[in-house]
Residue frames relative to the residue before (quaternion, step in Angstrom):
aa qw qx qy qz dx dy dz
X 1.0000 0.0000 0.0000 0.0000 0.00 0.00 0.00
X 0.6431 -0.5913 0.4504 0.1841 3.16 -1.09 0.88
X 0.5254 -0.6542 0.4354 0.3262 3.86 -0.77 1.06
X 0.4785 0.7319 -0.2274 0.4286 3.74 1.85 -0.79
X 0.8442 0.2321 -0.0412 0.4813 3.00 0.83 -1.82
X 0.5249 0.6128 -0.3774 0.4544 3.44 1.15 0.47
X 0.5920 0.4779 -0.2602 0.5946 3.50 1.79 -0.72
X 0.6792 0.2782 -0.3972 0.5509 3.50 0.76 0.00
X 0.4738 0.5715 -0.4320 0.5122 3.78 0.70 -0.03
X 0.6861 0.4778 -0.2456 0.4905 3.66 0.71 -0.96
X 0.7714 0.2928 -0.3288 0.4594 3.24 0.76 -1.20
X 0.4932 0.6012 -0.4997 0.3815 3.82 0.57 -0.37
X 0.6763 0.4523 -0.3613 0.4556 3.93 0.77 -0.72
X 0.4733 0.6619 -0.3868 0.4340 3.44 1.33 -0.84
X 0.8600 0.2956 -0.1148 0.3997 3.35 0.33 -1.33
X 0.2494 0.7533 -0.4005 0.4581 3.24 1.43 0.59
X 0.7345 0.5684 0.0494 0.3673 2.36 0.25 -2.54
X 0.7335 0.5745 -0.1312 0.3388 3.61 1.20 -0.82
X 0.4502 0.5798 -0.2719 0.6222 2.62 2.22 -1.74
X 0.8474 0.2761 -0.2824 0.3548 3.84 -0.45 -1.14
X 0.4729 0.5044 -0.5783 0.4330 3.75 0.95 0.59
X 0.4663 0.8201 -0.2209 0.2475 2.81 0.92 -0.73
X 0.5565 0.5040 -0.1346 0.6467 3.28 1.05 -2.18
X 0.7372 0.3095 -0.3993 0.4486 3.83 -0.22 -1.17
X 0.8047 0.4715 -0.2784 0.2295 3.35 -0.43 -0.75
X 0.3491 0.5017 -0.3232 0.7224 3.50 1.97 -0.15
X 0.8854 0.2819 -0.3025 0.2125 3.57 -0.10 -0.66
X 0.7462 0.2826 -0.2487 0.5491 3.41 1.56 -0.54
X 0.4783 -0.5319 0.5282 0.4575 3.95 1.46 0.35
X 0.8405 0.3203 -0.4271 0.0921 4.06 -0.31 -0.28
X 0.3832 -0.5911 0.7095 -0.0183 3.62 -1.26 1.28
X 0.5865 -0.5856 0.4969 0.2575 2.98 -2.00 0.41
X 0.6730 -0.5284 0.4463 0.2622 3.61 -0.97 0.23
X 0.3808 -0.7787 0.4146 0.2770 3.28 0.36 1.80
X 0.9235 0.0276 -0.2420 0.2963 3.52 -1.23 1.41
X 0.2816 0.8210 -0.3324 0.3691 3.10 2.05 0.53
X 0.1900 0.8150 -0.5450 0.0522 3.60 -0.35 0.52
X 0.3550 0.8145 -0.4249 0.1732 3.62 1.25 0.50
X 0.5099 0.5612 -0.4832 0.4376 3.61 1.21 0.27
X 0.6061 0.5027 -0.3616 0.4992 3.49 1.17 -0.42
X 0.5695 0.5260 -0.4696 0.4224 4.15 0.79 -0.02
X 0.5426 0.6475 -0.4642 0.2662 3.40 1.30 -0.64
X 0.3538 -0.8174 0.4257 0.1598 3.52 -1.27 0.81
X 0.7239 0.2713 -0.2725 0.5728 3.59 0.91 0.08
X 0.3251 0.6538 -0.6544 0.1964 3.77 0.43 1.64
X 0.4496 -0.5856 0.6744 -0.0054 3.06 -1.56 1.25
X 0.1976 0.6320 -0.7376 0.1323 3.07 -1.44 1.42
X 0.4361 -0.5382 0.6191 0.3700 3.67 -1.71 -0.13
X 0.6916 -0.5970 0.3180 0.2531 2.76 -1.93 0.60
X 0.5844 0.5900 -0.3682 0.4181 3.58 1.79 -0.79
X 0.7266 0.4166 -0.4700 0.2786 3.47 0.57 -0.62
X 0.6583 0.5051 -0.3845 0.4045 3.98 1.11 0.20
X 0.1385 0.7957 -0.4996 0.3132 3.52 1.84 0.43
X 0.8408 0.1716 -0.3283 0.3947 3.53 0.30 -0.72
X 0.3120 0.6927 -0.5237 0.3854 3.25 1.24 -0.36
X 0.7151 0.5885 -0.1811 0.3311 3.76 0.10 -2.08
X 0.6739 0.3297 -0.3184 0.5794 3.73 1.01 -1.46
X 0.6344 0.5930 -0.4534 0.2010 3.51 -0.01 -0.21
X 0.7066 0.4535 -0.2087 0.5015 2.62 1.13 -1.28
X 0.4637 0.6379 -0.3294 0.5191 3.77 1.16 -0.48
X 0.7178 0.5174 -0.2255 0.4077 3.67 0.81 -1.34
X 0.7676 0.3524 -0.1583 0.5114 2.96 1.37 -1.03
X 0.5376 -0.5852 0.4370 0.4214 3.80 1.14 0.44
X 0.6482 0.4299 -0.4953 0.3868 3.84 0.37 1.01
X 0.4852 0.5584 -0.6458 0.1891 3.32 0.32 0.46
X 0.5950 0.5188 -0.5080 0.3446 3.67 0.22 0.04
X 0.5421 0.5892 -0.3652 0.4749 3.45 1.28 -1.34
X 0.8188 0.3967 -0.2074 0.3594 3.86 0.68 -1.16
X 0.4347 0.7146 -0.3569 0.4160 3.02 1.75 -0.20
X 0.7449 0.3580 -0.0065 0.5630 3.82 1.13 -1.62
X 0.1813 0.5734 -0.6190 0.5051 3.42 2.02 0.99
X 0.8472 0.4379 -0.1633 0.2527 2.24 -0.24 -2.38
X 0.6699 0.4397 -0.3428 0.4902 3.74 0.28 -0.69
X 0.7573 0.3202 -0.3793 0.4244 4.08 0.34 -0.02
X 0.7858 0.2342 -0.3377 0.4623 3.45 1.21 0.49
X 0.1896 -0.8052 0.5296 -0.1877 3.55 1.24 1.73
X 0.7164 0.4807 -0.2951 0.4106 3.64 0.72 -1.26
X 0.7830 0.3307 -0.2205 0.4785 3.52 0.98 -0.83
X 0.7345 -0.6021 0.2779 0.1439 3.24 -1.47 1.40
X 0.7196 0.4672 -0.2222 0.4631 2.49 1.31 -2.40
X 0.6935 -0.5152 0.3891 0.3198 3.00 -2.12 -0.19
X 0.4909 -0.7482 0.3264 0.3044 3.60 -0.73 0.64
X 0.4760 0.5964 -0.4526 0.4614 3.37 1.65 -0.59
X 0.5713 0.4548 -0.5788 0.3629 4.17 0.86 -0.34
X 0.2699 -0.5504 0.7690 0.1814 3.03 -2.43 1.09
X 0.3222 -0.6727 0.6400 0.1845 3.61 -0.33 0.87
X 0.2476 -0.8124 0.5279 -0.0048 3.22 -1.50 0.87
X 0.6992 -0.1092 0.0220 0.7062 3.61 1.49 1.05
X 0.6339 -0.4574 0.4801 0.3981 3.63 -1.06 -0.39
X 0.5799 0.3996 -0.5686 0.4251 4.10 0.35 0.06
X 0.3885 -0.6043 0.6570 0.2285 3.84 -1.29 1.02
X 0.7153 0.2314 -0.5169 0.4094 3.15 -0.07 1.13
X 0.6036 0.3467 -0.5344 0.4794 3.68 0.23 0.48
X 0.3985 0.5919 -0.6562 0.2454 3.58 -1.85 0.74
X 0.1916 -0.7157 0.6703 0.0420 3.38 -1.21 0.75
X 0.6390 -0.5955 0.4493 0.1874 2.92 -1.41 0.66
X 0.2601 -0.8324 0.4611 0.1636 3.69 0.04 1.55
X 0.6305 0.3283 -0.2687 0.6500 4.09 1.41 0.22
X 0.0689 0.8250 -0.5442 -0.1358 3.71 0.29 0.35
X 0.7176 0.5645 -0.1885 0.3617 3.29 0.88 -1.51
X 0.7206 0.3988 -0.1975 0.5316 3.77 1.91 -0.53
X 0.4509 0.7377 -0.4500 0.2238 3.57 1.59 -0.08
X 0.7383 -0.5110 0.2588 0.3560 3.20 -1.24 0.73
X 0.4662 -0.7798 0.1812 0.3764 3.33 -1.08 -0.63
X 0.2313 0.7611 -0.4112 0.4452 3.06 2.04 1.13
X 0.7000 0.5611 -0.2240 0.3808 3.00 1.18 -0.49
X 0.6275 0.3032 -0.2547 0.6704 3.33 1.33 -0.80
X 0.5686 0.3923 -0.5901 0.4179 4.13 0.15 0.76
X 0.8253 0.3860 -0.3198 0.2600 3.21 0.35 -1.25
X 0.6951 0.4177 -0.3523 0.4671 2.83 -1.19 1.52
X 0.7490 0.1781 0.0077 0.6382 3.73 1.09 -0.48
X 0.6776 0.4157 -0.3914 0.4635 3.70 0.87 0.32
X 0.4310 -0.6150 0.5547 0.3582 3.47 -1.70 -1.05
X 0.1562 -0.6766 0.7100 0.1171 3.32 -1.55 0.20
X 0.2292 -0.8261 0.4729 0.2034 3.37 -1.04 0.27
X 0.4395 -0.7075 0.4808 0.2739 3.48 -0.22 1.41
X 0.6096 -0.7088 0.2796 0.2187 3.69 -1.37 0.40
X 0.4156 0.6400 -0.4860 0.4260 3.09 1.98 1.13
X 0.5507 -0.5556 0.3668 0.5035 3.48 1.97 -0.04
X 0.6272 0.5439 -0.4304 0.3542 3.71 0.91 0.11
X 0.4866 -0.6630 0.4325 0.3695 3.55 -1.04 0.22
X 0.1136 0.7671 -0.6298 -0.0440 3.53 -0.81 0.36
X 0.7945 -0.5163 0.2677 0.1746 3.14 -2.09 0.94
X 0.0236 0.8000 -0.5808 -0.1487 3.59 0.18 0.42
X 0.3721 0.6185 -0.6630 0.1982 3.61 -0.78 0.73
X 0.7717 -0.4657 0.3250 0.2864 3.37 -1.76 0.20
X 0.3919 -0.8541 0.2751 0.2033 3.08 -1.23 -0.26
X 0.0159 -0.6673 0.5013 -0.5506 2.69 2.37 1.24
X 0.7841 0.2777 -0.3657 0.4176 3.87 -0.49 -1.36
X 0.7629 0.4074 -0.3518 0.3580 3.93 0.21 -0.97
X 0.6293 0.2544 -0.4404 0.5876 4.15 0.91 0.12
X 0.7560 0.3233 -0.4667 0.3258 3.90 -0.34 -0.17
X 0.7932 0.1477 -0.1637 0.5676 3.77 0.74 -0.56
X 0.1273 -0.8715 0.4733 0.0181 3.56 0.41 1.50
X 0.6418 0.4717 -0.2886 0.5313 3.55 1.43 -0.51
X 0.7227 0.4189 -0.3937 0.3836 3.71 0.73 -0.06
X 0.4729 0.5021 -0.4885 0.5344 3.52 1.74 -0.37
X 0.6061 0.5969 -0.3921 0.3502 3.72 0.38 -1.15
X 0.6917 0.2957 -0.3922 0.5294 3.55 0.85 -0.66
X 0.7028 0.4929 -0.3994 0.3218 3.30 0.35 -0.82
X 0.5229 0.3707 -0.5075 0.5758 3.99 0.69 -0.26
X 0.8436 0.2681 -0.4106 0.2188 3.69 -0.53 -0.21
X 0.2797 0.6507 -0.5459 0.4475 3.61 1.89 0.45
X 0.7416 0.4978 -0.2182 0.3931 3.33 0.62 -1.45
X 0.6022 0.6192 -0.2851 0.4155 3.55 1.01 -0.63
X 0.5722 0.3391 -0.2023 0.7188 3.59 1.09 -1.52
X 0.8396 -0.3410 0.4210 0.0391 3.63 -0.71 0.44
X 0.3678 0.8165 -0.3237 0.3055 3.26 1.24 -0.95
X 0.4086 -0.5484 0.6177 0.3883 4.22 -0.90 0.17
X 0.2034 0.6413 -0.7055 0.2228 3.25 -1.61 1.58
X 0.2490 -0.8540 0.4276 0.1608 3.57 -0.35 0.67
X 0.4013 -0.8135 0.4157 0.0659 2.71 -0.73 2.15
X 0.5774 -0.5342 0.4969 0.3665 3.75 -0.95 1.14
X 0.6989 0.3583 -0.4233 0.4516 3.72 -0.79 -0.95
X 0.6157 0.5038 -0.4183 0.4383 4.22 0.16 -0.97
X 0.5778 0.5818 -0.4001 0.4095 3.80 0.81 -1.08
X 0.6790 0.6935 -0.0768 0.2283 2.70 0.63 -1.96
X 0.5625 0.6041 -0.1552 0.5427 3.20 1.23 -1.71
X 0.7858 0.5182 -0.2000 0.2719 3.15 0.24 -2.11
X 0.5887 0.5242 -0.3279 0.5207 3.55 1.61 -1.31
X 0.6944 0.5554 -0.3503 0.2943 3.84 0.51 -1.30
X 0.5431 0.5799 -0.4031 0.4542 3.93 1.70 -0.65
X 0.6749 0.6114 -0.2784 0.3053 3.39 1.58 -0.98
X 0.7126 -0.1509 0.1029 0.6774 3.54 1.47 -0.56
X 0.1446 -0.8256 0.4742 0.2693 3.64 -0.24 0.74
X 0.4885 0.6951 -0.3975 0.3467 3.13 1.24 -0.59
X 0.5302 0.7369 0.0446 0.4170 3.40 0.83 -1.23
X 0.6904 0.1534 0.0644 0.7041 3.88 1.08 -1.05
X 0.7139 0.4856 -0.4715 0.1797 3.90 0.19 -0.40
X 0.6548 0.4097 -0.1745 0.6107 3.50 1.50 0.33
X 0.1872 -0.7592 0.6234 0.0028 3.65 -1.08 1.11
X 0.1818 -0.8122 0.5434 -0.1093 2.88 -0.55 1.60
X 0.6188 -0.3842 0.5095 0.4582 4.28 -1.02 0.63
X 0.4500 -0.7497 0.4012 0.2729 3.33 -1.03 0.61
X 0.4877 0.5669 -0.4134 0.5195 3.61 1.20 0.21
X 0.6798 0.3839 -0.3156 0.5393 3.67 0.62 -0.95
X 0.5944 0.4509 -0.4267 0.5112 3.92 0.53 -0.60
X 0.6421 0.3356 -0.3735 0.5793 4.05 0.62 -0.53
X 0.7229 0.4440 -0.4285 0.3109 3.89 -0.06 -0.17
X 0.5644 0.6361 -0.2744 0.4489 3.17 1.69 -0.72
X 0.7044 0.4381 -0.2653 0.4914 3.46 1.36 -1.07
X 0.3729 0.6979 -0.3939 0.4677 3.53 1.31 -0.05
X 0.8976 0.2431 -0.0931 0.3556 3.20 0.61 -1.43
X 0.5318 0.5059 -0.4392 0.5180 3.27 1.39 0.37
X 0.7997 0.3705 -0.3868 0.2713 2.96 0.50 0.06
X 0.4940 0.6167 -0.3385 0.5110 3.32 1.91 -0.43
X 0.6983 0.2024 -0.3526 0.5891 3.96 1.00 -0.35
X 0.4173 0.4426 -0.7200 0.3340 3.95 0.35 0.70
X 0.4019 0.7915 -0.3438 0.3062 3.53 1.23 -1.25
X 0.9417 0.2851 -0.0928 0.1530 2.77 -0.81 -2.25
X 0.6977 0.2958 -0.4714 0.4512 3.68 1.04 0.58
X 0.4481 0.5810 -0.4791 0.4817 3.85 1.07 0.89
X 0.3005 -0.6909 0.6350 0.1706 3.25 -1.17 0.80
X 0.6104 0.3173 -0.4299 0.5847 3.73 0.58 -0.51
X 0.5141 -0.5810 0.6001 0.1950 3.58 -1.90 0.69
X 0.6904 0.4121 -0.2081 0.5569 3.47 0.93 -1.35
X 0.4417 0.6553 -0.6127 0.0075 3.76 0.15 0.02
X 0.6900 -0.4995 0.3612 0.3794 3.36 -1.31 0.09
């Protein structure tokens, strides 16, 4: 499959993935903390390389993967993720400077499930949402409890691995998992003369 048709493969799950946030978030009211971006300070997230595929052709489309290439390689030392735009000096404000191409650890955590190892589903989300808005986590663990529609990491997961195993069978720091998509796609690239091929 084409690097083309894997970014629309990627982004179709994206927008999946949205529709059923969706359902939860109509149903229990909870959202992130307006300008909050402290899951992104965390320093040891893990992601694969397919879910920043589109992240990678963009830039590439737009003539920055090299520029992002010699991001990523002058801040090796730092953990966090480079797509954060920090937003002053408190480690918990920053927004995502690619929102619309961020991986897809990013759009679960915080609004999805996992299932703990009695087989039940439980809420993964932060803990900014579960001490400032203690009644919307409260509903929202017991949406998840009764059963309710919430979209369950591992299913994501699965869904990306039909998309390229090759691609998802390893979790990688999130800077190296973005450099990696950099480079698949700059050597899917580099013996095509058209950019946009299929």
């Amino acid at each position: 499959m084409s690097i083309k048709r894997k970014v629309k493969a990627i982004e179709k799950l994206y927008a999946d993935l949205d529709q059923e946030m969706q359902v939860f978030r109509r149903g229990t009211g909870m959202a992130c903390i307006a300008g909050c971006g402290k899951c992104c300070f965390k320093a040891d997230i893990e992601a694969t390389v397919l879910e920043f595929l589109p992240l990678a052709y963009h830039l590439y489309t737009n003539d920055q993967a090299y520029e992002w290439l010699e991001k990523l390689k002058t801040s090796q030392q730092s953990q966090v993720c480079a797509v954060l735009q920090m937003l002053g000096t408190d480690q918990r404000q920053g927004k995502c400077s690619s929102y619309q191409q961020r991986g897809l650890i990013c759009r679960l955590f915080g609004f999805s499930a996992a299932f703990d190892k009695y087989g039940n589903k439980r809420l993964s989300t932060c803990s900014v949402i579960k001490t400032e808005t203690p009644e919307i986590f409260a509903k929202a663990d017991n949406w998840v409890k009764e059963g309710q529609q919430i979209a369950v990491m591992r299913n994501y997961y699965f869904r990306m691995c039909n998309i390229d195993h090759r691609l998802t069978d390893k979790f990688y720091p999130i800077n190296t998992a973005i450099w990696l998509a950099i480079e698949e796609v700059l050597a899917y690239y580099s013996y095509r003369t058209n950019r946009h091929a299929s």
